[in-house]
C-alpha positions in Angstrom: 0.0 0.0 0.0 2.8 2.3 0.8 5.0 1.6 -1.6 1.8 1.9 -4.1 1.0 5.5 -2.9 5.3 6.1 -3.1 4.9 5.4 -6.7 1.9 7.6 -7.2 4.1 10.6 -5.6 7.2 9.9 -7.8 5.1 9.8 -11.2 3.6 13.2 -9.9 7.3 14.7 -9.7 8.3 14.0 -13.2 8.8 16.3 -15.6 6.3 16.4 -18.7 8.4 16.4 -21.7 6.0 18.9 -23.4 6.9 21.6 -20.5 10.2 21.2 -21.5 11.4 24.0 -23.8 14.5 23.3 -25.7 16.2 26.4 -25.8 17.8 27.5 -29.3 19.9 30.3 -28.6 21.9 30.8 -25.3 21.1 33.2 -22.9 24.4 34.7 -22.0 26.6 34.6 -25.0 25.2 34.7 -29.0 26.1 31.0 -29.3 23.7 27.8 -29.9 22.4 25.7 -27.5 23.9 21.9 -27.8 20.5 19.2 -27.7 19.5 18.2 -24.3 21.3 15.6 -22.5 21.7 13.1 -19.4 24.5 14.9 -17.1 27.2 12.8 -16.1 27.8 14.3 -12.7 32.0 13.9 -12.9 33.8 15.6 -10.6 32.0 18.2 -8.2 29.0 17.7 -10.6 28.2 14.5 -9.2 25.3 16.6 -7.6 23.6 17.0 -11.1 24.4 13.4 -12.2 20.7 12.2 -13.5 19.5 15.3 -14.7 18.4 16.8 -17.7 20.8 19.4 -19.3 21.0 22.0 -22.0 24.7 23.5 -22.7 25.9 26.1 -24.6 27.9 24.9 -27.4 30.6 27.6 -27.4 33.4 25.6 -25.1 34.0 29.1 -23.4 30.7 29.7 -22.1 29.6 27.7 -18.9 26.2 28.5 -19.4 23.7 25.2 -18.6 20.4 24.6 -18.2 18.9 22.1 -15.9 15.2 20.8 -17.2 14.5 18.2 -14.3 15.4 17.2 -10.6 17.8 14.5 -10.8 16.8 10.8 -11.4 18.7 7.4 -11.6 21.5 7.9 -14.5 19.8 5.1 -16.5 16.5 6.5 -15.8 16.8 9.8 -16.9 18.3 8.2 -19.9 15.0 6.5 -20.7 13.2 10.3 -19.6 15.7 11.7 -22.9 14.1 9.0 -25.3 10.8 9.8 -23.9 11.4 13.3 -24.1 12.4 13.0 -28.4 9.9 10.7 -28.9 7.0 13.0 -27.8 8.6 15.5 -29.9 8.4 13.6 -32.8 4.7 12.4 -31.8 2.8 14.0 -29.0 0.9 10.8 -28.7 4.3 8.9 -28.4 5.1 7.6 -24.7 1.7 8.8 -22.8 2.9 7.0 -19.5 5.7 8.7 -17.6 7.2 4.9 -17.7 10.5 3.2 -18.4 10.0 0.8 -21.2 10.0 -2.0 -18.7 6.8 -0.5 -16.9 8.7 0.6 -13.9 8.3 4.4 -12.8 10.9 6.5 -13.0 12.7 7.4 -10.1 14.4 10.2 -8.2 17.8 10.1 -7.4 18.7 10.5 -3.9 20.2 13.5 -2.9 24.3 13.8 -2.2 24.9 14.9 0.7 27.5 17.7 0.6 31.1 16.8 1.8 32.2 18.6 5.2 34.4 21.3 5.1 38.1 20.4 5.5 39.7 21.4 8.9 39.0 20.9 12.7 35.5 19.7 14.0 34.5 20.7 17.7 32.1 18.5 19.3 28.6 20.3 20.1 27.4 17.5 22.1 28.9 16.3 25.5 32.7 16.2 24.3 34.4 18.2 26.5 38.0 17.5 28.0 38.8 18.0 31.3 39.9 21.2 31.2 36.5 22.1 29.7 37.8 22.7 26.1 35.3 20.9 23.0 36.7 17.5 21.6 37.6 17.4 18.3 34.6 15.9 16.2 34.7 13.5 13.2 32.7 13.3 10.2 30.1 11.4 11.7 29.6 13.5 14.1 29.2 16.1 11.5 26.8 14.2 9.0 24.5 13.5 12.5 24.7 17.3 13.4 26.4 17.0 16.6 29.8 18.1 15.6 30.4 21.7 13.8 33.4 22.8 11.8 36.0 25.1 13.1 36.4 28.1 11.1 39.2 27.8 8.5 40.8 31.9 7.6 40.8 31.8 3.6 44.2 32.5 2.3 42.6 35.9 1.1 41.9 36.7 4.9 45.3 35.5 5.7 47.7 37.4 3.3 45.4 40.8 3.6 45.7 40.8 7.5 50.0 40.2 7.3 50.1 43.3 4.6 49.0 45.3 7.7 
């Protein structure tokens, strides 16, 4: 029954490819726009890994365009053919299915990585001298453990000028 009504919720979420406008022209430089595509989510972009992109086609513009939320990779790869297919036809694809039946789903989110540096302990974790324990990732994820700040090397070199 849950899962049932879970299902109802994530078909709800999707995108329909007719709301999707496919942009021609880009909106900060006179270039095209490439096709849309799956994003890869390499690197720090793992965070947009699943969704649906637009990019500018001149390599020095970083201008993108994300069309949906982000969804399992090969998911939103069956969202793409969906997507062309009801361009071609309107009538083509009228389920928001895979082509095994099976709903398409959301990716989960990423959680974002903890700052580098010192964590202080915000819960019980104090030394004897009364001084916060150092905390550990954990601890961070869980949100009993906050990060130290960390001066930027901006901060550092404009404060030794004076």
């Amino acid at each position: 029954m849950a899962q049932s009504l879970l299902r109802e919720l994530e078909v709800l979420l999707l995108p329909d490819p007719d709301d999707i406008i496919v942009l021609a022209k880009c909106q900060s430089c006179p270039a095209q726009m490439n096709d849309l595509r799956v994003h890869e989510g390499a690197g720090e972009g793992i965070k947009h890994r699943g969704k649906i992109v637009q990019t500018c086609t001149d390599f020095k513009c970083n201008y993108t365009v994300y069309h949906t939320p982000a969804y399992m990779y090969g998911d939103a790869k069956w969202l793409l053919i969906r997507i062309a297919a009801r361009r071609r036809d309107p009538r083509a694809f009228t389920d928001q299915l895979r082509n095994d039946g099976v709903v398409l789903r959301l990716a989960p989110l990423v959680p974002e990585p903890p700052p580098p540096g010192r964590f202080d302990c915000i819960g019980r974790c104090q030394t004897q001298r009364g001084t916060l324990r150092a905390g550990n990732r954990d601890l961070l994820l869980q949100g009993t453990a906050i990060p130290t700040p960390v001066p930027s090397a901006l901060t550092q070199s404009a404060t030794s000028m004076h």
